[in-house]
C-alpha positions as CSV (number, residue, x, y, z in Angstrom):
1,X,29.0,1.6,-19.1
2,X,29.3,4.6,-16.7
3,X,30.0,4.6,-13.3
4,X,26.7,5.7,-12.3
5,X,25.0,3.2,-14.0
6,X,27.3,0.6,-12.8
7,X,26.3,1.5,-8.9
8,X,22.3,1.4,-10.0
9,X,22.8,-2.1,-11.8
10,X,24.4,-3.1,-8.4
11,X,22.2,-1.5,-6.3
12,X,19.0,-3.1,-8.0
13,X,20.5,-6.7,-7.7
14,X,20.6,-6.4,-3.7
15,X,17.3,-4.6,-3.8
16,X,15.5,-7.5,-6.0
17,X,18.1,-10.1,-4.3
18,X,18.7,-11.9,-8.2
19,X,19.8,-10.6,-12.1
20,X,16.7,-11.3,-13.1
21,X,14.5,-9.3,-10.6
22,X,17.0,-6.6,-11.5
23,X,17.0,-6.8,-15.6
24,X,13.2,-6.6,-15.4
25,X,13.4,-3.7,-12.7
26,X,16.2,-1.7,-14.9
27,X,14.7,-2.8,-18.7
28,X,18.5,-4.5,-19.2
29,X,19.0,-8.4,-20.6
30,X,20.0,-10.1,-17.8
31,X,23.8,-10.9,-19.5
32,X,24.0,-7.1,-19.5
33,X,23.2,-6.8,-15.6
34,X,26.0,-9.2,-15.1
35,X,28.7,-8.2,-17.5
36,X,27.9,-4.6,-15.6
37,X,28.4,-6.0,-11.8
38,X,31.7,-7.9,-13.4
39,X,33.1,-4.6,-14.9
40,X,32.6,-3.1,-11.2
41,X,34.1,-5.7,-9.7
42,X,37.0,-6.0,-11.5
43,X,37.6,-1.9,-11.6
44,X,37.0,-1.5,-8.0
45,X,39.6,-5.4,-7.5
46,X,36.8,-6.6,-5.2
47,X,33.5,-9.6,-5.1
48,X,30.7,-7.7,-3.8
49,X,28.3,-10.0,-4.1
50,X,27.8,-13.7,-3.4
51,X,25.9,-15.6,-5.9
52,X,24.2,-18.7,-5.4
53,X,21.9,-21.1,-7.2
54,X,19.1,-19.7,-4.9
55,X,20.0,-16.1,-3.7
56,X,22.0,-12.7,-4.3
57,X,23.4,-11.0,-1.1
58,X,26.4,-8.8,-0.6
59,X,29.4,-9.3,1.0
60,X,31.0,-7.5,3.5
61,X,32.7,-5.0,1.3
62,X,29.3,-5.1,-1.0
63,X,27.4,-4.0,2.1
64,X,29.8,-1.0,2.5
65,X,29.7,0.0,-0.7
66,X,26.1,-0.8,-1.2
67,X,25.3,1.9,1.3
68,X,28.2,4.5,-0.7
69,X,26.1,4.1,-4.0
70,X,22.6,4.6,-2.5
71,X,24.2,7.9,-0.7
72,X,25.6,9.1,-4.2
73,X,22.4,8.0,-6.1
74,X,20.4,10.2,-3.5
75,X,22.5,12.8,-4.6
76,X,21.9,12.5,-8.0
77,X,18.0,11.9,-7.7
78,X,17.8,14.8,-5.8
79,X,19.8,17.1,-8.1
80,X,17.6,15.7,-11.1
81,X,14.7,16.5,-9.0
82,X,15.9,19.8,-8.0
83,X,15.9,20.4,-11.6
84,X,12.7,19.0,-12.6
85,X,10.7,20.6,-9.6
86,X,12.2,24.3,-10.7
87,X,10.9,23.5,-14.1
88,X,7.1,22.4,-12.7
89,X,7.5,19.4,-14.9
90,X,7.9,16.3,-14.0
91,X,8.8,13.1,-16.2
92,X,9.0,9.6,-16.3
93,X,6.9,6.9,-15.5
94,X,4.8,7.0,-12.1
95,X,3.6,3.0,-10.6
96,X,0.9,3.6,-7.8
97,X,-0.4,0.9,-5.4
98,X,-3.8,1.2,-3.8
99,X,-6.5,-0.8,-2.0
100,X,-9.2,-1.7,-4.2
101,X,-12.1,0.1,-3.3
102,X,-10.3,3.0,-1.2
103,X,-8.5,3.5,-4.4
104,X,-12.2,3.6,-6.8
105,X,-13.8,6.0,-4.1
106,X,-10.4,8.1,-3.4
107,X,-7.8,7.7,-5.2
108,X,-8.3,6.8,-8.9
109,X,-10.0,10.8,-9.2
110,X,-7.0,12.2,-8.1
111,X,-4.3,10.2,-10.3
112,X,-6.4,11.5,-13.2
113,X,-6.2,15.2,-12.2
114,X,-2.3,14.5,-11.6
115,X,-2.3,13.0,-15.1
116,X,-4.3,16.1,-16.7
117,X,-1.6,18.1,-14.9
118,X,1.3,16.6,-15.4
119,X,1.2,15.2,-19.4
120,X,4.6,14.0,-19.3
121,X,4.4,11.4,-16.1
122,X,3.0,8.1,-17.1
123,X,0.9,6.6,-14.5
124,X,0.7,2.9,-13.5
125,X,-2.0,2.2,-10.9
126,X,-2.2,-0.7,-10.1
127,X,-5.3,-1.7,-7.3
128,X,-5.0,-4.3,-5.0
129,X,-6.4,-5.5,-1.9
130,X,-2.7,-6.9,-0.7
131,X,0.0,-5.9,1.0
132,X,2.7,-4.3,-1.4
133,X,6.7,-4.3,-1.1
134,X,7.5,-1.3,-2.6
135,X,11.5,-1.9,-3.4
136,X,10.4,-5.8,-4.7
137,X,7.5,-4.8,-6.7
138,X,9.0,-1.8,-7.9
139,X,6.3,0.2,-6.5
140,X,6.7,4.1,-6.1
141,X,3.6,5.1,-4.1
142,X,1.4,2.8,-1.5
143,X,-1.4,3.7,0.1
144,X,-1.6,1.2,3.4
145,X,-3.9,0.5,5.4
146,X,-2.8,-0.4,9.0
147,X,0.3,0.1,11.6
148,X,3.1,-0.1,9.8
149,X,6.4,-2.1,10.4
150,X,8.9,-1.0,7.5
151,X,11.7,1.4,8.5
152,X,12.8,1.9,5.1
153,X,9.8,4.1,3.7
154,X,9.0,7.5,4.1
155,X,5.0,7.4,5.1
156,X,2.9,10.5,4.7
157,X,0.1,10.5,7.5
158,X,-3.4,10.6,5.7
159,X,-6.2,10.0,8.8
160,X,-7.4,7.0,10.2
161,X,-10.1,4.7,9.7
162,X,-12.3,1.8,11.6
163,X,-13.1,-1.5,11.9
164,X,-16.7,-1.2,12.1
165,X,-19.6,-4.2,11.9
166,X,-22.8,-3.0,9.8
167,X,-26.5,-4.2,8.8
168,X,-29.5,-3.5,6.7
169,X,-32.2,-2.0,8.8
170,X,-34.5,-5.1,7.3
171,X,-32.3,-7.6,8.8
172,X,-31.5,-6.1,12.1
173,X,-35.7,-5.4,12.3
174,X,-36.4,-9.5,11.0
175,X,-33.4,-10.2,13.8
176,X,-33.4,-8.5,15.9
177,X,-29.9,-6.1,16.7
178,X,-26.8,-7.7,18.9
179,X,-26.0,-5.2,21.9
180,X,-23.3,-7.6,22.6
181,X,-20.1,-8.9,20.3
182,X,-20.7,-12.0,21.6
183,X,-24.6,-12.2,20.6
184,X,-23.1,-12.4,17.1
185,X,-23.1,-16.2,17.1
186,X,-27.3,-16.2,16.8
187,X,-26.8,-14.2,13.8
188,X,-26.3,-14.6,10.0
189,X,-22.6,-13.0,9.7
190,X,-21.0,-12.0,6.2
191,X,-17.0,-12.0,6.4
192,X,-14.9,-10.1,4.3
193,X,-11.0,-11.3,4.3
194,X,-9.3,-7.6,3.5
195,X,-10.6,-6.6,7.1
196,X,-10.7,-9.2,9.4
197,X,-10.4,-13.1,10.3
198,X,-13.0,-15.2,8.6
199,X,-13.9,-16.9,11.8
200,X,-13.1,-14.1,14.2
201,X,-13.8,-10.8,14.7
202,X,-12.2,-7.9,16.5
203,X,-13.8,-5.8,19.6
204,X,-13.1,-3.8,22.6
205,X,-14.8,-3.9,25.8
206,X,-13.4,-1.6,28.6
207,X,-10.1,-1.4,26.9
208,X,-9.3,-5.1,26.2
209,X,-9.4,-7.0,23.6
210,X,-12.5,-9.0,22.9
211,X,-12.6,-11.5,19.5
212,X,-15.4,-13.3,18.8
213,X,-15.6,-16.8,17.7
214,X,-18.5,-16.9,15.1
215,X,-19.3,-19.5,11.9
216,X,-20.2,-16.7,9.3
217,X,-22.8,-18.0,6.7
218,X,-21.1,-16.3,4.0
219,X,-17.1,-15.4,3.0
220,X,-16.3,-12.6,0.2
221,X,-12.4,-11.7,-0.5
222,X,-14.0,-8.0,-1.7
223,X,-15.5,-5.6,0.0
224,X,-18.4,-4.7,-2.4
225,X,-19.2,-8.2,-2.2
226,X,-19.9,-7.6,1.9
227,X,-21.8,-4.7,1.3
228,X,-24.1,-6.1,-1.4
229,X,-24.5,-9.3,0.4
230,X,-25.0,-7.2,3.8
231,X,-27.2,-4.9,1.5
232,X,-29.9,-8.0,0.6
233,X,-30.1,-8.8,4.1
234,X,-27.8,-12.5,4.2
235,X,-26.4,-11.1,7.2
236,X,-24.4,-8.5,9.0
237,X,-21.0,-7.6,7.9
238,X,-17.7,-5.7,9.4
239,X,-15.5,-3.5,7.3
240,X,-13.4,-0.5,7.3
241,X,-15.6,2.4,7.7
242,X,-14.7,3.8,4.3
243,X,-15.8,1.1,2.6
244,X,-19.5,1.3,3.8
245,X,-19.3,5.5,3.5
246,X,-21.8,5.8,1.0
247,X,-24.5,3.1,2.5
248,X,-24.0,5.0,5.8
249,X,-25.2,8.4,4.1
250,X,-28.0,6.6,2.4
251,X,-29.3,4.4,5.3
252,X,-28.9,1.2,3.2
253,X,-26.4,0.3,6.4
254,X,-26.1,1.2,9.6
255,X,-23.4,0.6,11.7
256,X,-24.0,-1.3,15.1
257,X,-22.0,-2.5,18.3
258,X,-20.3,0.8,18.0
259,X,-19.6,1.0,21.7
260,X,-17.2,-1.6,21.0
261,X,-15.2,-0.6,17.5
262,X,-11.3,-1.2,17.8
263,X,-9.6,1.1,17.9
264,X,-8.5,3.7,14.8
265,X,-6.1,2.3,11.8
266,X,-4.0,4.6,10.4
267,X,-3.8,5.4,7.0
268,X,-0.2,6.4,4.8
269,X,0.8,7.6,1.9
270,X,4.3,5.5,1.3
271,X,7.3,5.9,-0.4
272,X,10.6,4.6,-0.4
273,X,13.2,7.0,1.1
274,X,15.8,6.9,-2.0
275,X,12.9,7.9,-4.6
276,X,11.8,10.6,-2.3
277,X,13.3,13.6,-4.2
278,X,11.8,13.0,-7.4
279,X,10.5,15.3,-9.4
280,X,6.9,12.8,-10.2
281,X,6.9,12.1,-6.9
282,X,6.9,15.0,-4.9
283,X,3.9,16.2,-7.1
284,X,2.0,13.3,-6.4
285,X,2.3,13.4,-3.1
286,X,1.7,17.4,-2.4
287,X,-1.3,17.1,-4.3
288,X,-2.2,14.0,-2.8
289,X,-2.0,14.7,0.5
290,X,-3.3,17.9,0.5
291,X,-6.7,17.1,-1.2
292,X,-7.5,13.6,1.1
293,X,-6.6,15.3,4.4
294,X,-9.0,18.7,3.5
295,X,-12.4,16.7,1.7
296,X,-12.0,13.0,2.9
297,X,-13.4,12.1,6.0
298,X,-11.9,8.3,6.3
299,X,-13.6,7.6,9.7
């Protein structure tokens, strides 16, 4: 096995922190992921990782030279990439993480224009309404929703989006509409888990923080679910603004306590810093980027 090879194999058992994570990750058995880190061991006459019944992690020395193989790696990606983006055609196989509906409404269009474009990228979206770990899941694009806390990602500003609470025009006229957050308790509430606390929701008033206590009458882990429920009048509802876009335009919803939204959430476009130069990649995000930032309007 080649040097090369040798530093990925090591490199993709810190990343997945076990030879198994790794074998899956690299398409090896797992024997061959550890006869490979024993071979680079014993050529390089140091351990560089500690192994344990329950966990992977380097050693001093495997820390050092952990950070000497992803610096030559980079190198290498981004010569291949060089390469493949001079050639306009990018290969291999592309996996894509996206919230659920953001993805439907957004997202899944544009993969298959990149897929029309580019024949020789396989695609793998995957949408879900959870948080993804794009070294663990083996993840090359994210689309998040939120502030973000992971230093190791490159993320691609997209816009912004809101929390905002919604109802049927039948409902708010058999209801009567809440001027106040904290009139929400009188009312038949619908809560959807992908945007906010079952049992309390988010608003400002004069630059504070407001949450409101409430008992909502109905709980849906998806947001279609909020907006049909919301739709036949069980109750009001509170999503991202995206997700009610299209009810908004129609008057099926309108949106209500508006005075006191939170504030905007940002919305990226992640990937992880080592994968950054490739070829599938860069196209994906160009084209990408380009298109949501010039005909999506995500507040």
């Amino acid at each position: 096995m080649n040097t090369l090879r040798e530093m990925e194999v090591f490199v993709a058992i810190a990343d997945q922190g076990s030879f198994v994570g790794a074998s899956e990750k690299l398409g090896m058995s797992t024997p061959a992921v550890s006869r490979s880190l024993n071979s680079l061991e014993a050529r390089l006459g140091a351990q560089l990782l500690v192994r344990t019944t329950r966990s992977v992690r380097p050693t001093e020395a495997g820390a050092s030279y952990l950070d000497a193989c992803r610096t030559v790696l980079d190198v290498v990606a981004d010569a291949e990439a060089n390469v493949s983006t001079r050639q306009d055609n990018p290969v291999g196989t592309l996996t894509i993480s996206v919230p659920v509906l953001f993805g439907r409404r957004y997202i899944a269009p544009l993969v298959n224009a990149y897929a029309q474009r580019y024949p020789d990228v396989v695609v793998n979206a995957v949408y879900a309404d959870r948080t993804t770990r794009l070294l663990e899941d083996g993840v090359d694009i994210a689309i998040r929703i939120g502030h973000l806390e992971d230093s190791a990602i490159y993320a691609v500003p997209l816009g912004f989006v809101r929390r905002r609470t919604y109802a049927t025009p039948a409902y708010l006229a058999a209801h009567g509409e809440p001027i106040h957050p904290r009139e929400l308790a009188g009312h038949h509430c619908v809560s959807f888990t992908g945007v906010t606390n079952p049992f309390e929701w988010l608003f400002y008033e004069n630059g504070a923080r407001l949450p409101v206590r409430l008992q909502p009458r109905m709980i849906v882990n998806l947001a279609p679910a909020a907006v049909d429920a919301a739709i036949d009048r069980v109750g009001i509802t509170q999503l991202f603004s995206y997700q009610a876009a299209p009810e908004v335009l129609s008057g099926s919803l309108v949106p209500i306590l508006t005075a006191f939204e939170p504030e905007s959430i940002p919305v990226n476009l992640l990937h992880v810093e080592r994968r950054g130069a490739s070829g599938k990649i860069r196209a994906f995000v160009e084209f990408v980027t380009e298109t949501l930032r010039n005909n999506v309007h995500l507040q």
